[in-house]
mmCIF file of the N, C-alpha and C atoms, coordinates in Angstrom:
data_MODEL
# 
_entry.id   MODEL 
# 
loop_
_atom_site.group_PDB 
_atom_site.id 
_atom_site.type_symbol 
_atom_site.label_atom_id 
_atom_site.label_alt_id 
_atom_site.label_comp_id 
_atom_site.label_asym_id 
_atom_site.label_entity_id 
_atom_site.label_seq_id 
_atom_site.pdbx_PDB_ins_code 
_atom_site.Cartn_x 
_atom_site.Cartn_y 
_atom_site.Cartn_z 
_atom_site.occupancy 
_atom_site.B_iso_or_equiv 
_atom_site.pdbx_formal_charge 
_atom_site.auth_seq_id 
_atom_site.auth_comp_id 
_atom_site.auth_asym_id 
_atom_site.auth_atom_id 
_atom_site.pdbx_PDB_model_num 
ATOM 1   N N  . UNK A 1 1  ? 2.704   -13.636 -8.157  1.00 0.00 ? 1  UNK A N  1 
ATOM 2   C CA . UNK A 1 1  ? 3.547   -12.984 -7.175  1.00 0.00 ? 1  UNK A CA 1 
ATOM 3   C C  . UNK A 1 1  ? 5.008   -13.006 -7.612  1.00 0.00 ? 1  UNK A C  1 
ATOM 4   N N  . UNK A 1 2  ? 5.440   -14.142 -8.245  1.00 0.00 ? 2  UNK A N  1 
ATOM 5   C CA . UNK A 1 2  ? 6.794   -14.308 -8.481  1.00 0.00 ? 2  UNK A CA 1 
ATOM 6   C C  . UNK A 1 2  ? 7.259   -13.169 -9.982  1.00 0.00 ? 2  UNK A C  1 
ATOM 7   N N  . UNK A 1 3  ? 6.190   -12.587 -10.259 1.00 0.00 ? 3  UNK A N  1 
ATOM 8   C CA . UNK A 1 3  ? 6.433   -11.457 -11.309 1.00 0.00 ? 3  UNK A CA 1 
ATOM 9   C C  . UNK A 1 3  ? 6.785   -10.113 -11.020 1.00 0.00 ? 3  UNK A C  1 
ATOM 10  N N  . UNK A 1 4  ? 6.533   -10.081 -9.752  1.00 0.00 ? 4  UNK A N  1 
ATOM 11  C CA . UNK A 1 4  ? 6.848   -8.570  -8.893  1.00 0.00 ? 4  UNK A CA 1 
ATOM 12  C C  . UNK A 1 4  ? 8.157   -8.383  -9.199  1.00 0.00 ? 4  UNK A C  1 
ATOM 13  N N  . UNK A 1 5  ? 8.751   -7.363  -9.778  1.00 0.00 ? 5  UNK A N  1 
ATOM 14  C CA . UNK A 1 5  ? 9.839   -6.995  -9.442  1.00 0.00 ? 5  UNK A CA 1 
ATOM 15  C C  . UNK A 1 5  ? 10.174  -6.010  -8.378  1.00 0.00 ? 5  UNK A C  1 
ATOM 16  N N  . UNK A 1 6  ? 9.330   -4.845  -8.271  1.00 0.00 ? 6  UNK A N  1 
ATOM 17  C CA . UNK A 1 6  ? 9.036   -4.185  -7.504  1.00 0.00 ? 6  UNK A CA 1 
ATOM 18  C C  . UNK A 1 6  ? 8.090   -3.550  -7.007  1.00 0.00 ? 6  UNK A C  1 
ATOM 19  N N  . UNK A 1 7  ? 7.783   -2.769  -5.413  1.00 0.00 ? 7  UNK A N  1 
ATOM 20  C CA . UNK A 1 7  ? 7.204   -2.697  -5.618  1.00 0.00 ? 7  UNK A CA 1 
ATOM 21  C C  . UNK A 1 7  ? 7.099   -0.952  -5.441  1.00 0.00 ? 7  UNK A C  1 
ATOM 22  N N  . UNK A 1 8  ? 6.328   -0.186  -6.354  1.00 0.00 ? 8  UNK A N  1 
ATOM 23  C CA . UNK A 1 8  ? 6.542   1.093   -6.753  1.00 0.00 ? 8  UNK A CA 1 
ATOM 24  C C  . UNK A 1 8  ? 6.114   2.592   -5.661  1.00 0.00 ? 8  UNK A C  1 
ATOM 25  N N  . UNK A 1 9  ? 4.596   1.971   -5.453  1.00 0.00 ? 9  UNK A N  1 
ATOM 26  C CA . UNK A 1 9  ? 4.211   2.828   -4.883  1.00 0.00 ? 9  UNK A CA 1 
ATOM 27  C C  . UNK A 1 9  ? 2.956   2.637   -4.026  1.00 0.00 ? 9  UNK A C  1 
ATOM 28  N N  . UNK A 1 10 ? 2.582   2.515   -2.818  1.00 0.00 ? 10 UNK A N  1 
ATOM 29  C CA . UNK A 1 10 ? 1.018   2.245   -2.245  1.00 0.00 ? 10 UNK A CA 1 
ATOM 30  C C  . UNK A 1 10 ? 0.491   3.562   -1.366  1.00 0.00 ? 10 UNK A C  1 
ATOM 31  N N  . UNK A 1 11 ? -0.845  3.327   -2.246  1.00 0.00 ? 11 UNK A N  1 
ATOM 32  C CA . UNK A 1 11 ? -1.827  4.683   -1.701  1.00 0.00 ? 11 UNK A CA 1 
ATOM 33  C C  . UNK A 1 11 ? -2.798  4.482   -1.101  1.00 0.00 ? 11 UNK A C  1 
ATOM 34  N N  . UNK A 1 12 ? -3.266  5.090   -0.007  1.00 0.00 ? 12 UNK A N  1 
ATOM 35  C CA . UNK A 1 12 ? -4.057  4.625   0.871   1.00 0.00 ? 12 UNK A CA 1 
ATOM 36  C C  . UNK A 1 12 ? -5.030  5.379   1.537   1.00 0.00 ? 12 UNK A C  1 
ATOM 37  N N  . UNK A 1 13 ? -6.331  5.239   1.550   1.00 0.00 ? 13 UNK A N  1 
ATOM 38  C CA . UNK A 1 13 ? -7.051  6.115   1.975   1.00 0.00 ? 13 UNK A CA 1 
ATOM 39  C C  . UNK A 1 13 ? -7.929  5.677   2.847   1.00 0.00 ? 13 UNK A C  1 
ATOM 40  N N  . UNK A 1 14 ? -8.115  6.097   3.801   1.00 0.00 ? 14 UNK A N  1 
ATOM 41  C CA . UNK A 1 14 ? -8.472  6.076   5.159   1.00 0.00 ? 14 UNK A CA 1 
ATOM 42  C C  . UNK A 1 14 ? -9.684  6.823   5.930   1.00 0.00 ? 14 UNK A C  1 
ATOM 43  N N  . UNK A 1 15 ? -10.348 5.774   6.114   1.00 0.00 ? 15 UNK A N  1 
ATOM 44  C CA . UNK A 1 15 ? -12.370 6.256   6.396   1.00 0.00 ? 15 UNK A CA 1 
ATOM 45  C C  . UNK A 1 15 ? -11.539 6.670   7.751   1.00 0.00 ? 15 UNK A C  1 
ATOM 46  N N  . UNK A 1 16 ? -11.877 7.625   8.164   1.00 0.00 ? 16 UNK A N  1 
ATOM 47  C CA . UNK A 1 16 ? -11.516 8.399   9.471   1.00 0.00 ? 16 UNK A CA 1 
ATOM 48  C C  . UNK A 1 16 ? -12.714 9.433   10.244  1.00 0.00 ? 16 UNK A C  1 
ATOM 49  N N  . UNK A 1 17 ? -12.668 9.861   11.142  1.00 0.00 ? 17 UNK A N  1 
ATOM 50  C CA . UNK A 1 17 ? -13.644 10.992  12.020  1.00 0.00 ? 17 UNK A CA 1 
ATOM 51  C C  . UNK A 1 17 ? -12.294 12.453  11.372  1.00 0.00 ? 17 UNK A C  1 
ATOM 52  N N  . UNK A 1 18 ? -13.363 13.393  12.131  1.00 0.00 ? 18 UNK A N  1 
ATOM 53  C CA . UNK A 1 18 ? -12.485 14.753  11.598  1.00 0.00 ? 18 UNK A CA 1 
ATOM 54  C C  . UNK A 1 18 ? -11.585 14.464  13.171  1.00 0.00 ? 18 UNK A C  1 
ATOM 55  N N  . UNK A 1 19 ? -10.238 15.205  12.263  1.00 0.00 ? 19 UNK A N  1 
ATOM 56  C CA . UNK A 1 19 ? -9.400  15.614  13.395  1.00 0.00 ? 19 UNK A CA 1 
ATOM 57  C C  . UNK A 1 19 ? -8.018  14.018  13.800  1.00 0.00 ? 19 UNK A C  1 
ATOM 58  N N  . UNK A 1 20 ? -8.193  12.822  13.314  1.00 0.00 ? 20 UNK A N  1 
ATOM 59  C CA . UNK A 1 20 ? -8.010  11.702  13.174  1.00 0.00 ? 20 UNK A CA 1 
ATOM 60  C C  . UNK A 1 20 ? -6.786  12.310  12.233  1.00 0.00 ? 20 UNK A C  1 
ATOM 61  N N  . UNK A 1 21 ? -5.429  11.900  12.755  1.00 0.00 ? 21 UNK A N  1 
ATOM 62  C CA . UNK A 1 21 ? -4.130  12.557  12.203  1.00 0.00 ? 21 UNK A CA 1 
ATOM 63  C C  . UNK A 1 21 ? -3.342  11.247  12.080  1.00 0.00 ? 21 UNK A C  1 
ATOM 64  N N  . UNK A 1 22 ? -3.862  9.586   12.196  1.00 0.00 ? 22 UNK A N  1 
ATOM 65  C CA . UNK A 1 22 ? -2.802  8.866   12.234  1.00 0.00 ? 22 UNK A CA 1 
ATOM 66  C C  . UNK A 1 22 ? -2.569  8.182   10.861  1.00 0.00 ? 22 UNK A C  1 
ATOM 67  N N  . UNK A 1 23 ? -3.341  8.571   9.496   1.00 0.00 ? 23 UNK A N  1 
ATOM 68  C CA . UNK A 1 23 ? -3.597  7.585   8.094   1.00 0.00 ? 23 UNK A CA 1 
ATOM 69  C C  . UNK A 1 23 ? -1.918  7.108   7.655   1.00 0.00 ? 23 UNK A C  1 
ATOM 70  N N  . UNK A 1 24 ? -0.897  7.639   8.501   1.00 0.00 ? 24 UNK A N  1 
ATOM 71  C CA . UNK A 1 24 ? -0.061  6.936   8.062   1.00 0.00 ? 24 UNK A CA 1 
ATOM 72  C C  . UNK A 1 24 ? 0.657   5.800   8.598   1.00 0.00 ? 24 UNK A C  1 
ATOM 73  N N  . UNK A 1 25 ? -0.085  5.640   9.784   1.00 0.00 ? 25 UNK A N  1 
ATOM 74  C CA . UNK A 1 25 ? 0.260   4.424   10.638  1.00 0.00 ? 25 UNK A CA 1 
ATOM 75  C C  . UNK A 1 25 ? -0.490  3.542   10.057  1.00 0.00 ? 25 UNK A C  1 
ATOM 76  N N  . UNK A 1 26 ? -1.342  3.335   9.634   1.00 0.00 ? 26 UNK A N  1 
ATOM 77  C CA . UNK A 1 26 ? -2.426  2.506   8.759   1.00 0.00 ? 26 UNK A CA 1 
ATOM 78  C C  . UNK A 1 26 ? -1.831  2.068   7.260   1.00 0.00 ? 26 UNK A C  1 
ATOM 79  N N  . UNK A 1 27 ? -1.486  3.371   6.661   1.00 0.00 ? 27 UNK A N  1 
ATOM 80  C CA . UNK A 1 27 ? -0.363  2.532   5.777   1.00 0.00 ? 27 UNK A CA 1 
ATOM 81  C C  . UNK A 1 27 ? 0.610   2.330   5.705   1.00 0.00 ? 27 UNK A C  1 
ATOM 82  N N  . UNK A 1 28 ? 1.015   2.457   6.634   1.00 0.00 ? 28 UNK A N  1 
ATOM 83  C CA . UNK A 1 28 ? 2.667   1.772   6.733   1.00 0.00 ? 28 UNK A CA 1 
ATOM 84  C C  . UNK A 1 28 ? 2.010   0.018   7.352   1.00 0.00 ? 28 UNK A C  1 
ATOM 85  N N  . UNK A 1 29 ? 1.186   0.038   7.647   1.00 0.00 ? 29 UNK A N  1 
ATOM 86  C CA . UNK A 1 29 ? 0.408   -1.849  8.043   1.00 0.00 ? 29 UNK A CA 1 
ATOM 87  C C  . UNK A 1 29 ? 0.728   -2.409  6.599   1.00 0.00 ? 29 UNK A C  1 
ATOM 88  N N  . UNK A 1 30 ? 0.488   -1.318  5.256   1.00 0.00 ? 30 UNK A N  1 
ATOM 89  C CA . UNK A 1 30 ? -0.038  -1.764  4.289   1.00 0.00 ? 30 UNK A CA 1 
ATOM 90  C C  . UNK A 1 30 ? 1.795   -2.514  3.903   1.00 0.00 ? 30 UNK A C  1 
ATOM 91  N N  . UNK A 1 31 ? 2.391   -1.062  4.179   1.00 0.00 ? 31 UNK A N  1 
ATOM 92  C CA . UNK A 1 31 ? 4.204   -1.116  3.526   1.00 0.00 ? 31 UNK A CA 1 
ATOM 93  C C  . UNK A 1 31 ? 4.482   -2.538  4.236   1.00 0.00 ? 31 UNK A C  1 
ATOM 94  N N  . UNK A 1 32 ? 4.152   -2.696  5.813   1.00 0.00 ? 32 UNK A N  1 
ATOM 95  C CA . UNK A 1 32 ? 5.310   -3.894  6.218   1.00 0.00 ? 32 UNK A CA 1 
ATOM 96  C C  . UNK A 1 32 ? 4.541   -5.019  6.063   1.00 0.00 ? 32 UNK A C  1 
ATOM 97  N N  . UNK A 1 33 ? 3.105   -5.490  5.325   1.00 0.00 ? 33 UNK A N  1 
ATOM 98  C CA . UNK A 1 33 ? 3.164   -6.462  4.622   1.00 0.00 ? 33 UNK A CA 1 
ATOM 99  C C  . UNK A 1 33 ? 3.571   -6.772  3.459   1.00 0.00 ? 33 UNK A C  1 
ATOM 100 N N  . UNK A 1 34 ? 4.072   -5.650  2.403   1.00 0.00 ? 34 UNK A N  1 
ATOM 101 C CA . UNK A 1 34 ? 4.514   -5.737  0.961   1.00 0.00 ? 34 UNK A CA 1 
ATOM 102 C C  . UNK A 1 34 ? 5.537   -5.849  1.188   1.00 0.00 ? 34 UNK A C  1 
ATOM 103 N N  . UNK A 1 35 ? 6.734   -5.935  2.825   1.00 0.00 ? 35 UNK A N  1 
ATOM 104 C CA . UNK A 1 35 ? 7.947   -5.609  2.733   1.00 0.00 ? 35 UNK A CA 1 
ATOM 105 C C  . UNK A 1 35 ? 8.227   -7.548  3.347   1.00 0.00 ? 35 UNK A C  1 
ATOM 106 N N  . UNK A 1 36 ? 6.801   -7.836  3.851   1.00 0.00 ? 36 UNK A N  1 
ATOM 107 C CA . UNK A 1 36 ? 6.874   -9.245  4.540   1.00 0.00 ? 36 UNK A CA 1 
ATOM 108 C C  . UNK A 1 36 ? 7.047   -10.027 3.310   1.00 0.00 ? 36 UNK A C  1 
ATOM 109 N N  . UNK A 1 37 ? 6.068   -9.971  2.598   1.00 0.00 ? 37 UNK A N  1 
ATOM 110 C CA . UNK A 1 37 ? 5.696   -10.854 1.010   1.00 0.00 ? 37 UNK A CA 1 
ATOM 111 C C  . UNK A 1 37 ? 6.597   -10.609 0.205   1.00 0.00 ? 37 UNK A C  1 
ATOM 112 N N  . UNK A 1 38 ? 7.737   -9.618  -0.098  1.00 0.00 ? 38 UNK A N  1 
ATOM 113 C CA . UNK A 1 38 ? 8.133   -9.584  -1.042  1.00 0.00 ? 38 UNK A CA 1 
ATOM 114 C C  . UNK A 1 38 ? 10.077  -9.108  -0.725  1.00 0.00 ? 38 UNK A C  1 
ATOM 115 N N  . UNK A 1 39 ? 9.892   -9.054  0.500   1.00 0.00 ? 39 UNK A N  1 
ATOM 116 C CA . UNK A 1 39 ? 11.314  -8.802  1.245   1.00 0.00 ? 39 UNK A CA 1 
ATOM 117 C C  . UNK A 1 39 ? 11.742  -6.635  1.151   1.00 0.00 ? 39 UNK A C  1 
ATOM 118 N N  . UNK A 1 40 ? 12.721  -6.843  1.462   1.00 0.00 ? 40 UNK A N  1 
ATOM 119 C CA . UNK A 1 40 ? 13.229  -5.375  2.047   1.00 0.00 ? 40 UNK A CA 1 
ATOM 120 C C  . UNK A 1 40 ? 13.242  -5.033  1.013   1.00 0.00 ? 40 UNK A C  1 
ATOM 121 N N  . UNK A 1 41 ? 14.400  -5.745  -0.339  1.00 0.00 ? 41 UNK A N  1 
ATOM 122 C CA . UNK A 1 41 ? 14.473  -4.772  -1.761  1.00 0.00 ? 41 UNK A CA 1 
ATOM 123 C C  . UNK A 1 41 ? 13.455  -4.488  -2.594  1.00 0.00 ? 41 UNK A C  1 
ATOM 124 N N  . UNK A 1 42 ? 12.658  -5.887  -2.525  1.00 0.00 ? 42 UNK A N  1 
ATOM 125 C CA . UNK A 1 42 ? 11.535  -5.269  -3.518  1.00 0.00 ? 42 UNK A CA 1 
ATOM 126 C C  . UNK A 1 42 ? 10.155  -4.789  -2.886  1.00 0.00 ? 42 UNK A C  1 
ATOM 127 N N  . UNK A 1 43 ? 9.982   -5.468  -1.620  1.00 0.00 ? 43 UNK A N  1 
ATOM 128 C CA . UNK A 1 43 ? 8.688   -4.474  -1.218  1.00 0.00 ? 43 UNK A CA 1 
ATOM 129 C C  . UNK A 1 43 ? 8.553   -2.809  -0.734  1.00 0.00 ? 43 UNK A C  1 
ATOM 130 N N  . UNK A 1 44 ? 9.878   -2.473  -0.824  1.00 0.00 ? 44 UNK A N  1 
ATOM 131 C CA . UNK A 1 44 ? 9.715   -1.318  -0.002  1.00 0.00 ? 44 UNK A CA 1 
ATOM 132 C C  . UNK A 1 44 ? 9.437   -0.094  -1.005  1.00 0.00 ? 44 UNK A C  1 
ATOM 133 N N  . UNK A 1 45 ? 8.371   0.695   -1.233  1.00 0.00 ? 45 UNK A N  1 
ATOM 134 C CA . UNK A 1 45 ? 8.033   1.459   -1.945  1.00 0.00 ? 45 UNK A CA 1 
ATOM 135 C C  . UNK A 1 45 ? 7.401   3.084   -1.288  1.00 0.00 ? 45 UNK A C  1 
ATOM 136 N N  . UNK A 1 46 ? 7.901   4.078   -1.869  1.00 0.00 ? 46 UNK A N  1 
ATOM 137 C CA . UNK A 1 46 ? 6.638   4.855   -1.699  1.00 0.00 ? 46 UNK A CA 1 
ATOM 138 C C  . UNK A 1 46 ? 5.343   4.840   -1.310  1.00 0.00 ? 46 UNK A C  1 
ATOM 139 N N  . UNK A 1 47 ? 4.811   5.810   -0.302  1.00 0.00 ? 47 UNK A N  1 
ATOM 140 C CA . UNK A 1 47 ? 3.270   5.253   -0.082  1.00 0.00 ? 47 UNK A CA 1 
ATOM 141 C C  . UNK A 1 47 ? 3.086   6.960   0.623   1.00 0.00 ? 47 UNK A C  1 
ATOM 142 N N  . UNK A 1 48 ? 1.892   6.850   0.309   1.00 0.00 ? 48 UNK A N  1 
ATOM 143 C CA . UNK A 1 48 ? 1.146   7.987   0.931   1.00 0.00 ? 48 UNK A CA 1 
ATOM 144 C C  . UNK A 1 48 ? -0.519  7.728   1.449   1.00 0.00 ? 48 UNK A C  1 
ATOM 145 N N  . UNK A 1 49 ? -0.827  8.729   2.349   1.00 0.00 ? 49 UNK A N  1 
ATOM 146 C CA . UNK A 1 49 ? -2.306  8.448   2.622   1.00 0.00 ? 49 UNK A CA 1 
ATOM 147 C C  . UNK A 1 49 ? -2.928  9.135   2.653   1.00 0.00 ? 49 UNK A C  1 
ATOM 148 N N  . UNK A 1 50 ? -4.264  9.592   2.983   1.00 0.00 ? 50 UNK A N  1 
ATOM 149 C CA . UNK A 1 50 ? -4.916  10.180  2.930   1.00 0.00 ? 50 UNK A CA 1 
ATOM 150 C C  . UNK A 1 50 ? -6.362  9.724   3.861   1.00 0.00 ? 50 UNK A C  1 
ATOM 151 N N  . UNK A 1 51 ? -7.015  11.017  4.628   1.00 0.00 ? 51 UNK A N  1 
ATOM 152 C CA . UNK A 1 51 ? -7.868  10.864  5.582   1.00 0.00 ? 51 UNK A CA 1 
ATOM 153 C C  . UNK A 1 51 ? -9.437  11.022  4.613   1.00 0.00 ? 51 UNK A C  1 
ATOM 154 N N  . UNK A 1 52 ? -10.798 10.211  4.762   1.00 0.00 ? 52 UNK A N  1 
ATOM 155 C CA . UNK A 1 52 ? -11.439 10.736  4.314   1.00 0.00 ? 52 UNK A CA 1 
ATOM 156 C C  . UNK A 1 52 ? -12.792 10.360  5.164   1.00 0.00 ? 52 UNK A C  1 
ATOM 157 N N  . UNK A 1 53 ? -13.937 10.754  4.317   1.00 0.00 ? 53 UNK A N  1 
ATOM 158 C CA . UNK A 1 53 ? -15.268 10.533  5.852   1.00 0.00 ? 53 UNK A CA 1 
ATOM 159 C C  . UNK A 1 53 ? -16.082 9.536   5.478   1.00 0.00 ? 53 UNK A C  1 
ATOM 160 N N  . UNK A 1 54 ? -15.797 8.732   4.307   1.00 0.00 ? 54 UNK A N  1 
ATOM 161 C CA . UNK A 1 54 ? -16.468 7.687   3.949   1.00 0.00 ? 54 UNK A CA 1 
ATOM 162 C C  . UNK A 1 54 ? -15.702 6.875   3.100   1.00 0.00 ? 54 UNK A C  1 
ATOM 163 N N  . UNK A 1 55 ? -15.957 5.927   2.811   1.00 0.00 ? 55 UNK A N  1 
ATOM 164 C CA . UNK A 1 55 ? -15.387 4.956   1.348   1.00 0.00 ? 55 UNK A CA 1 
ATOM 165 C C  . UNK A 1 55 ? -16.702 3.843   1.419   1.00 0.00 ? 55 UNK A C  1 
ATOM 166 N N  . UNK A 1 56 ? -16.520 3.653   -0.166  1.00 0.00 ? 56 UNK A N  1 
ATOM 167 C CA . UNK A 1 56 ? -17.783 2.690   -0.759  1.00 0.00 ? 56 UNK A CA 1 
ATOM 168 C C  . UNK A 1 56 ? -18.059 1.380   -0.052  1.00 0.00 ? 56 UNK A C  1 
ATOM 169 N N  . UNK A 1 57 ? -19.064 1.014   0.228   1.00 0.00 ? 57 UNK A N  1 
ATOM 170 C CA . UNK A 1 57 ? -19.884 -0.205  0.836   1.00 0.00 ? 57 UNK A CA 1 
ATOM 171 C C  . UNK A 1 57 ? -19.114 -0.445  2.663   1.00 0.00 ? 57 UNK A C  1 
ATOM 172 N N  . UNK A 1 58 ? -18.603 1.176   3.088   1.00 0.00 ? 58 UNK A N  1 
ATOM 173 C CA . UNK A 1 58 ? -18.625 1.118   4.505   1.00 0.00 ? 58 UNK A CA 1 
ATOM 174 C C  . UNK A 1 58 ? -16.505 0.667   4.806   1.00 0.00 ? 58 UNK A C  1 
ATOM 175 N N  . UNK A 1 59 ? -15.437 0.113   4.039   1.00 0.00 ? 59 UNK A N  1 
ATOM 176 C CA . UNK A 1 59 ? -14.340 -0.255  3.850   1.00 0.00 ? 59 UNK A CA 1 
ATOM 177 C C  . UNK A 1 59 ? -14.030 0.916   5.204   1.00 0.00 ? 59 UNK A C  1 
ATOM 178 N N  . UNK A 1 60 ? -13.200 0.571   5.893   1.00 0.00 ? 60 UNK A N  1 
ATOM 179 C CA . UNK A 1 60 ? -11.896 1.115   6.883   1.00 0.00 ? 60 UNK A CA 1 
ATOM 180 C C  . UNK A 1 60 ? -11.156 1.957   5.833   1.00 0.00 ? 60 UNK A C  1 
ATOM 181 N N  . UNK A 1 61 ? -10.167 0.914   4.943   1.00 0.00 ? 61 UNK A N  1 
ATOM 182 C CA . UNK A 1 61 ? -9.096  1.244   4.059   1.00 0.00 ? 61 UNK A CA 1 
ATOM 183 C C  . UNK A 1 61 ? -9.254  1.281   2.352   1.00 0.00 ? 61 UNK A C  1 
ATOM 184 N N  . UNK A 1 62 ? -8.765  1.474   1.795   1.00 0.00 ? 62 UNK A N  1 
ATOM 185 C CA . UNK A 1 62 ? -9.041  1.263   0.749   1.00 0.00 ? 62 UNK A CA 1 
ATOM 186 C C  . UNK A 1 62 ? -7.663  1.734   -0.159  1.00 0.00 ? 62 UNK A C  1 
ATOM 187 N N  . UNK A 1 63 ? -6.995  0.635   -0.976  1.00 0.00 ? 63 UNK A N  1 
ATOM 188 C CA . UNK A 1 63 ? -5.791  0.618   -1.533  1.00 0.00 ? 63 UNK A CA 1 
ATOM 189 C C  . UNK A 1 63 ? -5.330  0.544   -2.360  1.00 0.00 ? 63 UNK A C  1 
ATOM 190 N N  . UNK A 1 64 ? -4.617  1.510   -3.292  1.00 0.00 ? 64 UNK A N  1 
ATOM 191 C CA . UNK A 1 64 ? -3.794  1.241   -4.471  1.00 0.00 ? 64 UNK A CA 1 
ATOM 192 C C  . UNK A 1 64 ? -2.243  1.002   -4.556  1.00 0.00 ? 64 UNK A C  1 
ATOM 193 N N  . UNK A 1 65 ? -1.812  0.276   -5.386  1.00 0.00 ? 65 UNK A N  1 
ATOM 194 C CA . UNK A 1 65 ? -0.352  -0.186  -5.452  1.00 0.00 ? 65 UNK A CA 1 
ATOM 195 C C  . UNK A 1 65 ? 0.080   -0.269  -6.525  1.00 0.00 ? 65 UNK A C  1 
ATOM 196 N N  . UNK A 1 66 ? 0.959   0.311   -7.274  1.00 0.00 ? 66 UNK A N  1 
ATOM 197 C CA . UNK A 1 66 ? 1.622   0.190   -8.378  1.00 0.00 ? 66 UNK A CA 1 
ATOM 198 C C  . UNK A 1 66 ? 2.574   -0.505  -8.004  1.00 0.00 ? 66 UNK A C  1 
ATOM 199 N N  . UNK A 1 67 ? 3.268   -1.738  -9.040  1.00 0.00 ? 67 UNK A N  1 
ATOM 200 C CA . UNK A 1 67 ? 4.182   -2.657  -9.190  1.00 0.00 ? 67 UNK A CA 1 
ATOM 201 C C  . UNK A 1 67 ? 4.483   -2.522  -10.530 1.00 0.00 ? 67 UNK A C  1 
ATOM 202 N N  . UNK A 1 68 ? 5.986   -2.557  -10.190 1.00 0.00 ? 68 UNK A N  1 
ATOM 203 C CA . UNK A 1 68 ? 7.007   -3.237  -11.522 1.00 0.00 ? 68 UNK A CA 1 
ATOM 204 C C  . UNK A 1 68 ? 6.937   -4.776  -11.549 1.00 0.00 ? 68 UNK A C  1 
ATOM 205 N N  . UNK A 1 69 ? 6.549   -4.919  -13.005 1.00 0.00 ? 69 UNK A N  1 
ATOM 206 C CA . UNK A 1 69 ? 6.432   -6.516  -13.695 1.00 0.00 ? 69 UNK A CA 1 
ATOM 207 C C  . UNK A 1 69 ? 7.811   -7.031  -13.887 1.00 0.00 ? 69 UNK A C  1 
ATOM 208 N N  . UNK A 1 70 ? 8.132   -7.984  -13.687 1.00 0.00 ? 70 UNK A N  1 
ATOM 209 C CA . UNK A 1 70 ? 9.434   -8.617  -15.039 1.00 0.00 ? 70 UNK A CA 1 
ATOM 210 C C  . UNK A 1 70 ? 8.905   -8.808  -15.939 1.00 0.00 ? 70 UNK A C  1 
ATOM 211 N N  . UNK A 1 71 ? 10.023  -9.072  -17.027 1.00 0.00 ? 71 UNK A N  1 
ATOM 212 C CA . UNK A 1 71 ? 9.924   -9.152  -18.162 1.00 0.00 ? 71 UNK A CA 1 
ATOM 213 C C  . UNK A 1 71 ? 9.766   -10.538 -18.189 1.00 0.00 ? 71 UNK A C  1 
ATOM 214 N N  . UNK A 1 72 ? 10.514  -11.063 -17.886 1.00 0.00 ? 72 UNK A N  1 
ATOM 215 C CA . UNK A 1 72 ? 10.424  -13.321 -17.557 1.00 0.00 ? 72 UNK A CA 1 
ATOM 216 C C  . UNK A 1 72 ? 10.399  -13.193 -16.309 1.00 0.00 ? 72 UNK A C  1 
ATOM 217 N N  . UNK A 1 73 ? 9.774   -14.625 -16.120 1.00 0.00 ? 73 UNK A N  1 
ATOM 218 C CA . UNK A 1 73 ? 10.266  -14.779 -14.602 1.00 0.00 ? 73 UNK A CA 1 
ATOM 219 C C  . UNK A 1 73 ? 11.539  -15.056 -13.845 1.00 0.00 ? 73 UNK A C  1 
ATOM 220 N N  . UNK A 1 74 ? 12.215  -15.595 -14.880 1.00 0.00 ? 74 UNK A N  1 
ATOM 221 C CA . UNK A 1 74 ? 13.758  -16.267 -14.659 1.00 0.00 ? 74 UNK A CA 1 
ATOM 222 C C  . UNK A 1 74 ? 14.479  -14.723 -13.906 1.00 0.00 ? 74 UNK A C  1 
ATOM 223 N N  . UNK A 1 75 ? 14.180  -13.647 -14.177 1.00 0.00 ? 75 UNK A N  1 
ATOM 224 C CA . UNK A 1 75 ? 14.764  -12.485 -13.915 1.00 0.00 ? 75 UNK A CA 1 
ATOM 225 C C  . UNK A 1 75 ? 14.482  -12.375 -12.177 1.00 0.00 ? 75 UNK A C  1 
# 
């Protein structure tokens, strides 16, 4: 965790019914825990979502996140 420099971008896709317009209230759950864990400057990233009618072995959510590494940790 202490390698995060930032964090870049989280994508999010969302087992939903048709007509179900809220997938971005769901990831923004995702944003204000990356913004809890990692504070305002570095958690706050880009994010987008997306509605869909299933995801594998039954999942609600399902999430990707790109992060910037440091180079050391001292940084």
């Amino acid at each position: 965790m202490s390698k995060v420099k930032q964090v870049v971008k989280v994508f999010g896709l969302v087992n939903c019914v048709d007509g179900y317009e809220e997938q971005p209230l769901v990831v923004n759950g995702v944003s204000d825990l990356m913004i809890e864990v990692f504070g305002d400057e570095r958690g706050k990233g880009a994010r987008s979502a997306v509605g869909v009618n299933a995801l594998p072995f039954g999942v609600s959510v399902e999430v990707e996140a790109i992060v910037e590494l440091k180079e050391r940790i001292e940084d």
